[in-house]
C-alpha positions as semicolon CSV with decimal commas, in nm:
position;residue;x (nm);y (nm);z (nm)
1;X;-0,833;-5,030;2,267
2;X;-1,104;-4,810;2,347
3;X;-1,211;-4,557;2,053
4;X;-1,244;-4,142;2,072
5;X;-1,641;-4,129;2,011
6;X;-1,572;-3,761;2,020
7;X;-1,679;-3,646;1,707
8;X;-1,510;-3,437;1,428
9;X;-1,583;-3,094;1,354
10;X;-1,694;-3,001;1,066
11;X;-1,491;-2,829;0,781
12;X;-1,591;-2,470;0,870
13;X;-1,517;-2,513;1,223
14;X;-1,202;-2,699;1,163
15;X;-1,061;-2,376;0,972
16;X;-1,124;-2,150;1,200
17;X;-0,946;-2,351;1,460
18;X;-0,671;-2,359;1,279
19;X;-0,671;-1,955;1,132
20;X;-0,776;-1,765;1,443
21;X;-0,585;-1,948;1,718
22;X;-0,333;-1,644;1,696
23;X;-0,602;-1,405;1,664
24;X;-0,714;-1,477;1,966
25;X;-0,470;-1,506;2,197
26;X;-0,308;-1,217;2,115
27;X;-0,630;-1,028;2,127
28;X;-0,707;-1,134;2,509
29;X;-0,848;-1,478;2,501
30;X;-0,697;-1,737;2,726
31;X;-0,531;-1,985;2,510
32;X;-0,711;-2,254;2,773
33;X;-1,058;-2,080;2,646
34;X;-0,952;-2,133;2,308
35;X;-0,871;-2,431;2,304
36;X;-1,156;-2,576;2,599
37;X;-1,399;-2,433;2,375
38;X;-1,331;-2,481;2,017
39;X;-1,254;-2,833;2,118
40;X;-1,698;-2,827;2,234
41;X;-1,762;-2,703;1,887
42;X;-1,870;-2,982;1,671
43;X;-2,054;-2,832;1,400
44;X;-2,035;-2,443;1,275
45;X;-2,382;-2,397;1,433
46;X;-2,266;-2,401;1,762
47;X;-2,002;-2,166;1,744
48;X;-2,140;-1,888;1,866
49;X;-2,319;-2,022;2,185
50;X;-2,039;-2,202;2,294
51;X;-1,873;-1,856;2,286
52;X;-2,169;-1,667;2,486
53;X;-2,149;-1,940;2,734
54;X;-1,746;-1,919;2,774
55;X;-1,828;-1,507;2,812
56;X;-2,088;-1,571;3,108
57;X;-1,794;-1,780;3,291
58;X;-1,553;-1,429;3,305
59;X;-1,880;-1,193;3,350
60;X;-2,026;-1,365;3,636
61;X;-1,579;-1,340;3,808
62;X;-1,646;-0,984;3,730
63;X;-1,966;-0,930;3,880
64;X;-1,823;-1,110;4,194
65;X;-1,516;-0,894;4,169
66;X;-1,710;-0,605;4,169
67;X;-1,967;-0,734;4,472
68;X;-1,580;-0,780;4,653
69;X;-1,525;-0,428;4,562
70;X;-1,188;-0,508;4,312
71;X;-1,269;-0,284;4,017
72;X;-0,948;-0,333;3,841
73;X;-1,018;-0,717;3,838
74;X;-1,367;-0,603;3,773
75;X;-1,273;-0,453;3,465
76;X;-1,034;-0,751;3,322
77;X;-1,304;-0,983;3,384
78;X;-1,547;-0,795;3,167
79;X;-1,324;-0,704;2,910
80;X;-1,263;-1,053;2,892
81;X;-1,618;-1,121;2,871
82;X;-1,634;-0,901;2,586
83;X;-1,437;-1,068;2,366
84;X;-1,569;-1,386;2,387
85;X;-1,943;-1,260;2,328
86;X;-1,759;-1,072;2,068
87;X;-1,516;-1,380;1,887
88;X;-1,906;-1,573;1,928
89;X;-2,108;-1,315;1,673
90;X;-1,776;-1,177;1,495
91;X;-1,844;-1,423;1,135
92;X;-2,148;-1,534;1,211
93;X;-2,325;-1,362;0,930
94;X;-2,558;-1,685;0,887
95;X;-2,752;-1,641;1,193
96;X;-2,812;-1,274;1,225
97;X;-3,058;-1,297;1,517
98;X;-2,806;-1,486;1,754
99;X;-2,544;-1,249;1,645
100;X;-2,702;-0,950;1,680
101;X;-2,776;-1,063;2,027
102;X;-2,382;-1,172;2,091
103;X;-2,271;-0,876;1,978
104;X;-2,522;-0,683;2,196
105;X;-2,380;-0,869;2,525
106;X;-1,999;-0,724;2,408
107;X;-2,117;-0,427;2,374
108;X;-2,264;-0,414;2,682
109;X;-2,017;-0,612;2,898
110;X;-1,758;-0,384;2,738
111;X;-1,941;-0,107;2,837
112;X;-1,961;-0,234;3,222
113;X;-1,565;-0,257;3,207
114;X;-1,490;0,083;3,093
115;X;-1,486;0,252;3,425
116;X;-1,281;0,040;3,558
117;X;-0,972;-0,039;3,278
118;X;-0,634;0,162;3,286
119;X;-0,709;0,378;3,142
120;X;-1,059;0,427;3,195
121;X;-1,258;0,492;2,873
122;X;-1,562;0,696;2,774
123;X;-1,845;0,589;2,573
124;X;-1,875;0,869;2,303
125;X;-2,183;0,941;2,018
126;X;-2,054;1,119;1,748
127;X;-2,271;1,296;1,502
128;X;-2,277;1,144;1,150
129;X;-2,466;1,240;0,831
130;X;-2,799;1,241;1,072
131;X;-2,727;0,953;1,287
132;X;-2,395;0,860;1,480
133;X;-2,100;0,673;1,486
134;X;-2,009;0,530;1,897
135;X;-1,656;0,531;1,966
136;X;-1,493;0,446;2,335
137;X;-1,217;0,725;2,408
138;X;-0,954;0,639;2,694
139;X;-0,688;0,870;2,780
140;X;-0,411;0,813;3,055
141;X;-0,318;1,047;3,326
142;X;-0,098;1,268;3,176
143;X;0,039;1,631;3,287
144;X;-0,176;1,791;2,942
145;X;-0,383;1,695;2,694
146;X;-0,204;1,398;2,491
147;X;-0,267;1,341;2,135
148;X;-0,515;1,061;2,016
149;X;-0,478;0,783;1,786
150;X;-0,829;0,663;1,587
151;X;-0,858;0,361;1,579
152;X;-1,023;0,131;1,293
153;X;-1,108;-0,239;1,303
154;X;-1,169;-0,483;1,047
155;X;-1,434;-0,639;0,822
156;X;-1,488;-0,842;1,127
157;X;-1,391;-0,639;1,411
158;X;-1,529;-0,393;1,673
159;X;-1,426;-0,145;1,881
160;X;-1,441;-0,343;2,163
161;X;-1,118;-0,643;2,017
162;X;-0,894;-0,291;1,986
163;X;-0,781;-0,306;2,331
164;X;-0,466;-0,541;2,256
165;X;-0,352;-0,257;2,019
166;X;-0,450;0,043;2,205
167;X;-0,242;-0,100;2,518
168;X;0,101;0,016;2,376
169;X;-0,004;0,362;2,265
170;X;-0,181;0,436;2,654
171;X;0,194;0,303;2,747
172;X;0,352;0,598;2,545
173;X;0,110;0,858;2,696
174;X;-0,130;0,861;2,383
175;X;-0,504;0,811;2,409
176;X;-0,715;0,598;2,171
177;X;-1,038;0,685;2,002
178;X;-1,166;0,318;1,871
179;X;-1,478;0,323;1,697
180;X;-1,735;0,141;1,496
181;X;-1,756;0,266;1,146
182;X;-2,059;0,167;0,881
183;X;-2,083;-0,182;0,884
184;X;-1,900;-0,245;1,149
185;X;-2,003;-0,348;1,520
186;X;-2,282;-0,053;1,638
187;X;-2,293;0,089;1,339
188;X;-2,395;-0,239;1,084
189;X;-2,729;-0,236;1,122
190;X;-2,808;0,125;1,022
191;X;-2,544;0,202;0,827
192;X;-2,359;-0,006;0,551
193;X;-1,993;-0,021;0,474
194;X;-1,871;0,254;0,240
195;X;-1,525;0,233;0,048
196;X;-1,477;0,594;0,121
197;X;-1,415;0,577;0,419
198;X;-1,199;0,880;0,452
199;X;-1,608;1,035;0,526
200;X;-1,680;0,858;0,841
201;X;-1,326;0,941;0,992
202;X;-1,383;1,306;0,900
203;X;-1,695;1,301;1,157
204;X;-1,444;1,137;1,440
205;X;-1,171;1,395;1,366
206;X;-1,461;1,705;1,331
207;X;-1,573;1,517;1,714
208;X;-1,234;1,506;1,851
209;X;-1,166;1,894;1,745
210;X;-1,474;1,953;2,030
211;X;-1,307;1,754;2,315
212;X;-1,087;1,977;2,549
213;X;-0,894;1,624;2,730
214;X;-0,730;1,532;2,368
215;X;-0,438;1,780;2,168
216;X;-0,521;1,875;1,826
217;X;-0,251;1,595;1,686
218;X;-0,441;1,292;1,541
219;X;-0,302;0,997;1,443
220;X;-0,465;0,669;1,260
221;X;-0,410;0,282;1,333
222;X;-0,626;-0,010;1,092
223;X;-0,640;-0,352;1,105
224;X;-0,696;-0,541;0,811
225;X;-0,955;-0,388;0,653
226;X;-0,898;-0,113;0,892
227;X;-0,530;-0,078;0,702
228;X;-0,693;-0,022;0,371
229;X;-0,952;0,185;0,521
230;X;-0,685;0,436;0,741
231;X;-0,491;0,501;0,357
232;X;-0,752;0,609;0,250
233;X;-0,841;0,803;0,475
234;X;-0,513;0,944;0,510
235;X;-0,496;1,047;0,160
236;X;-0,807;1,243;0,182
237;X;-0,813;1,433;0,552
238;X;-0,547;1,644;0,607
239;X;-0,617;1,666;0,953
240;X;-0,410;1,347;1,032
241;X;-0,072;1,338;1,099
242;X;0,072;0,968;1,119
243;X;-0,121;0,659;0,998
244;X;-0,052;0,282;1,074
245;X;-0,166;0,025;0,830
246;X;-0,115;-0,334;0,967
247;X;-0,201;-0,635;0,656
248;X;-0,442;-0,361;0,459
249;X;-0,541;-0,479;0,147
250;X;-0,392;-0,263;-0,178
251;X;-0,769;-0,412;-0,427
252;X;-0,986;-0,630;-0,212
253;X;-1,125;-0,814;-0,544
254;X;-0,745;-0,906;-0,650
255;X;-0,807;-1,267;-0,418
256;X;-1,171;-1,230;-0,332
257;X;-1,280;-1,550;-0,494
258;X;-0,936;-1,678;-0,266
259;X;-1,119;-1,580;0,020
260;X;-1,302;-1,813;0,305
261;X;-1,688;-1,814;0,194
262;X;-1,770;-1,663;0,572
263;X;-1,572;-1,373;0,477
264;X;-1,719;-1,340;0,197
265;X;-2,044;-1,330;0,339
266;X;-1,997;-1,123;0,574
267;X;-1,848;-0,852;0,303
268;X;-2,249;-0,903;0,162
269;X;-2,457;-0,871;0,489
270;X;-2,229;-0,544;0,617
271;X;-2,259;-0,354;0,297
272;X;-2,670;-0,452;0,292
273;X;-2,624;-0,588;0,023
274;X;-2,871;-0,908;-0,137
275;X;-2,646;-1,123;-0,385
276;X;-2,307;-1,233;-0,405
277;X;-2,305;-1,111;-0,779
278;X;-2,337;-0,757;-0,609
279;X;-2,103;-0,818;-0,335
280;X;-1,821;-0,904;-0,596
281;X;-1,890;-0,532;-0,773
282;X;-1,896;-0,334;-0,429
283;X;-1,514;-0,497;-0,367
284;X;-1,419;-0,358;-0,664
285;X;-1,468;-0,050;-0,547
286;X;-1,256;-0,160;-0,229
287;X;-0,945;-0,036;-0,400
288;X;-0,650;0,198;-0,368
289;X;-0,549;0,258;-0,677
290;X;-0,451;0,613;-0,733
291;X;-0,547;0,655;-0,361
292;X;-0,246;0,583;-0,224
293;X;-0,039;0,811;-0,392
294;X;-0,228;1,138;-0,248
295;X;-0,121;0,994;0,106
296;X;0,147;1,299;0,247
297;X;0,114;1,213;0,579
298;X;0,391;0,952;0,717
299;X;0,297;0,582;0,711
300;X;0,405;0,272;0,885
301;X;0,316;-0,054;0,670
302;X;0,315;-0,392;0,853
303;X;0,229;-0,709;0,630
304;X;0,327;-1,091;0,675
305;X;0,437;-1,319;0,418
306;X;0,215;-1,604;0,571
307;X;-0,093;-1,370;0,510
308;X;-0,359;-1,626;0,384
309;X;-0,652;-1,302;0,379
310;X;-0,352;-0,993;0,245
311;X;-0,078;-1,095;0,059
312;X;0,246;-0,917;0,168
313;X;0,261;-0,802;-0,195
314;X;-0,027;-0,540;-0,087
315;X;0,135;-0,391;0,163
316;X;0,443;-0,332;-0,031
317;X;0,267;-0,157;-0,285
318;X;0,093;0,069;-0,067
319;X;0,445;0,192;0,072
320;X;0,542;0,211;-0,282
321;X;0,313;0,448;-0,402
322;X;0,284;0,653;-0,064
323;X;0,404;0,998;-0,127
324;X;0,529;1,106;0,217
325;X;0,770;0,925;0,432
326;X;0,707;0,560;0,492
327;X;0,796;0,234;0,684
328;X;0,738;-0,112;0,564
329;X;0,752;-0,370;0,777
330;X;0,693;-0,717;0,581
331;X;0,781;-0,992;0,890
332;X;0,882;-1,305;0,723
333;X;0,651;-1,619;0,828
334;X;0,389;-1,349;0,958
335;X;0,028;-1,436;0,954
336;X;-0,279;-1,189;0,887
337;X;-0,235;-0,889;1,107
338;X;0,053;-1,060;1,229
339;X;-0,121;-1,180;1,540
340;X;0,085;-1,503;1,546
341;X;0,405;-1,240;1,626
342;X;0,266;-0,941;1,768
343;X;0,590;-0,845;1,937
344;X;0,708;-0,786;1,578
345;X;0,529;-0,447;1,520
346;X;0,292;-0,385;1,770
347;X;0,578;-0,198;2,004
348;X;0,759;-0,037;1,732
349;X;0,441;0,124;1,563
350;X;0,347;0,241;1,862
351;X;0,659;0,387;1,936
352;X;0,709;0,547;1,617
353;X;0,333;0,680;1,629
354;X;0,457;0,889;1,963
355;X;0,759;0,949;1,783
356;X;0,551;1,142;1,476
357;X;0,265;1,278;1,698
358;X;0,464;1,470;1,938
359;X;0,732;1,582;1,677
């Protein structure tokens, strides 16, 4: 009998297989990509270049698209591209240089697609505290100015994985402001994650007030660490009028020593921060605690009871303590962010988020 000489992957590799396979997929990667090239990683050092080379396979069909002159396929190619450069740097705090450099070639194969998605989007600085934040704003075609829903990623997440989210608000007629807060995406180099958060959102809404193409109705959407940011957030700007927290932590230091070691890492090189002792204090400060309670504005609470990163618990207490109207959502058998259902919340937040913004 002949034997597999392929050879194993290593522990680190081997969970990440088997925790972001939903992830993925539901955030625009092939499930053939997935699975053609985790199966080439081997060891946790390769990760990232098998992931730029699996991007350069979908940028060169969209360069060709575009030489053919189909900009729509142009644009889905890209995107595409995008996410793999983008799933290549996302945790790989380890090696800054080579993700720096992946992240750079999301950014800028994102970029190349926004003319050319539907609905288009805009690349937007806004001013912040001397510097700026980027965000990409799309808006659909519709009769008047529609209102916009900000929209915050993760510990791990850019502006440019929001797409998968943002599709069923563009559906409803709403347009999408995603952007890259401190630490996150454009922003972590310069500027290091901040627990109040509610500061960098108050630039975005103070930007959107100046832009004649969106209404004066803002909503707020987070992803895991997004959902804990938006709360808080929500409990401190008035200005928004609906927020959707999908799997946001309630204290990020309740199951932090719980949590995969390249998470935890990456927690330390975001914030700028040099040891892990000093990591473990700044999550403390991650934390919602009489926070949640000053949130008026009404809230829609998704959380999965197969959350490894969020325990459902979290979510649940957040609705709890919310003092305006609120919707929890715990899916039984759903995994972080619920990516492994999407089809669970992802319709029915967005349709109560055009329910609240035009009411």
């Amino acid at each position: 009998m002949m034997m597999d000489s392929t050879p194993a992957a290593d522990e680190r590799t081997s969970a990440a297989i088997a925790h972001w396979a939903p992830r993925f997929v539901s955030n625009g990667i092939p499930l053939h990509d997935f699975t053609v090239t985790t199966a080439s990683v081997h060891e946790w050092s390769q990760w990232c270049a098998r992931w730029v080379e699996r991007g350069r396979v979908h940028e060169e069909l969209g360069d060709q698209a575009l030489t053919d002159g189909h900009t729509r396929s142009a644009g889905e190619h890209l995107r595409r591209a995008a996410l793999c450069y983008h799933f290549g740097a996302f945790l790989f705090v380890e090696h800054t240089d080579e993700m720096f450099a992946a992240h750079a070639q999301a950014v800028a194969a994102y970029n190349r697609a926004l003319p050319h998605l539907d609905p288009p989007g805009r690349r937007i600085e806004i001013p912040y505290q001397g510097s700026h934040l980027v965000g990409v704003l799309r808006v659909p075609d519709v009769p008047a100015p529609p209102p916009v829903v900000v929209m915050v990623a993760g510990l791990d997440s850019t502006k440019e994985e929001m797409g998968a989210y943002e599709e069923h608000l563009h559906q409803r007629g709403l347009a999408t402001l995603a952007f890259d807060g401190p630490g996150q995406g454009e922003a972590q180099r310069h500027l290091p994650m901040r627990p109040d958060f509610e500061v960098p959102v108050g630039a975005v809404v103070d930007h959107l007030a100046t832009l004649p193409e969106v209404a004066q109705r803002v909503g707020i959407y987070g992803v895991s660490l997004g959902g804990h940011y938006v709360v808080r957030a929500t409990a401190f700007e008035p200005r928004i009028a609906a927020c959707a927290s999908i799997s946001g932590s309630y204290r990020v230091a309740d199951n932090w020593e719980g949590r995969p070691p390249m998470t935890r890492a990456a927690y330390r090189v975001r914030a700028h921060l040099a040891s892990d002792e000093a990591t473990a204090r700044f999550v403390e400060r991650l934390d919602l605690s009489g926070v949640a309670g000053r949130a008026t504005a009404p809230l829609y609470v998704v959380a999965g009871t197969a959350d490894r990163l969020t325990p459902h618990t979290a979510g649940i207490r957040i609705a709890d303590e919310a003092a305006g109207p609120t919707v929890l959502d715990v899916v039984e058998g759903g995994n972080h962010v619920v990516n492994n259902m999407p089809y669970r919340y992802r319709p029915q937040v967005a349709d109560w988020m055009n329910h609240r913004l035009r009411s």
